[in-house]
Each structure stands twice: as structure tokens, then as C-alpha cells.
N, C-alpha and C positions, 0 to 999 in steps of 0.2 A: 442619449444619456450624457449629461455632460457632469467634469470631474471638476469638482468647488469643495471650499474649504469646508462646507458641511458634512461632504460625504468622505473626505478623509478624516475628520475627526471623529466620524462615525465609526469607519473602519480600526483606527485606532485604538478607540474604546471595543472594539465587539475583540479586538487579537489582543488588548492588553498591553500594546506599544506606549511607550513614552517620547516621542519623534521629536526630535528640535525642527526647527523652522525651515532647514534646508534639506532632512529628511523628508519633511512632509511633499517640500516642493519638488524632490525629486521622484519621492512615491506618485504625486498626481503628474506629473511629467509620461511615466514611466505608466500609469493607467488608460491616462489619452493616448498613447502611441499604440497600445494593446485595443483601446478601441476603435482607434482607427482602421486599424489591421483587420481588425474584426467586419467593420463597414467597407472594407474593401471586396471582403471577401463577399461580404452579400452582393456584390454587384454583378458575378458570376451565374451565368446562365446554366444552373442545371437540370433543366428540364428533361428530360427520356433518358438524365444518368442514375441505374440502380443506386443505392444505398451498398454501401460495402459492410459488408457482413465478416465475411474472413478474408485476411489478408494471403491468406494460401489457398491455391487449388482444392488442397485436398480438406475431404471436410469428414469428420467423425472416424479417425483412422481408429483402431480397435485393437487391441490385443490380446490374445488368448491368456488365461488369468489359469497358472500353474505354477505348483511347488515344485520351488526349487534350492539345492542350495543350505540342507540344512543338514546340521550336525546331531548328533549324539546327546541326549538329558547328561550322560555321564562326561561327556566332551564339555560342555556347558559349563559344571558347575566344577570342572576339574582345577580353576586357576581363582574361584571365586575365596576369599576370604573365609567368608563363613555362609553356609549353607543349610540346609535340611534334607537335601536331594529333593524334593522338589521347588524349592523357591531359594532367596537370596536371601540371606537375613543380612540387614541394614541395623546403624544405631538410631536410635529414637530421633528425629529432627525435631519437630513441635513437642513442646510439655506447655499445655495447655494450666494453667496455676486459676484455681476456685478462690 
């Protein structure tokens, strides 16, 4: 793939950029050296190298899923504002206008 002034203009227009002329020439600078890097890397022999899947050892560590940690309904609602004893009353946010 090579990087020309079509495919940065294209780029331009799909992200909505406005690029002056040494913008431009630094974005396709700065894309060729990204595909270079890229072409180098295919030159790498990995034949019989797995695929990395996770980057740690360990794989699907688990936890036991228990309560913990909780207070009191009446602990709860003891510093709230305004309440009902069971829920929180809040003031209206949205008013929806017909």
C-alpha cells in the first residue's frame, strides 16, 4: 500500500480534518513509516510460534461471589435528606413539557 495524496485526502474527509499542506505531508510521512514498520514485521519467521492468548500464566482465576459488607435499611437512610424508609426521594430532574 502505498501512501499518496489520494489516500490522505480521503482520510481527511472520512475524520473531518481540515490539514494544511505540511499537515498533510507530515500525516503521510508519519503513515509510511507506520507501514514500513508493519512490512518489517512480516518479514519474521513465526512458524510453530502459538498465538498469545493471555499475557499471564494464569488463566480464568475465579472468585467466590459473597456478601459482604453491608449495613443496616435504617443505617442507610439515617444521613439521607429525604426518604420514605424504603427508597430515597430525589427532586424531579426531567419535566417533560406537552
Amino acid at each position: 500500500m502505498t501512501v499518496d495524496e489520494k489516500l490522505i485526502s480521503r482520510l481527511e474527509k472520512l475524520a473531518k480534518l481540515d490539514l494544511t499542506t505540511s499537515e498533510k505531508e507530515k500525516l503521510r510521512k508519519e503513515l509510511d513509516d507506520i507501514l514500513k514498520m508493519v512490512d518489517k514485521l512480516e518479514e519474521l519467521d513465526t512458524d510453530g510460534v502459538d498465538p498469545l492468548i493471555y499475557v499471564l500464566e494464569e488463566n480464568n482465576v475465579w472468585r467466590k461471589d459473597r456478601v459482604q459488607g453491608q449495613i443496616k435499611r435504617e443505617e442507610t437512610f439515617k444521613n439521607a435528606p429525604d426518604s420514605d424508609g424504603e427508597h430515597f426521594k430525589v427532586p424531579k430532574v426531567i419535566d417533560i413539557k406537552k
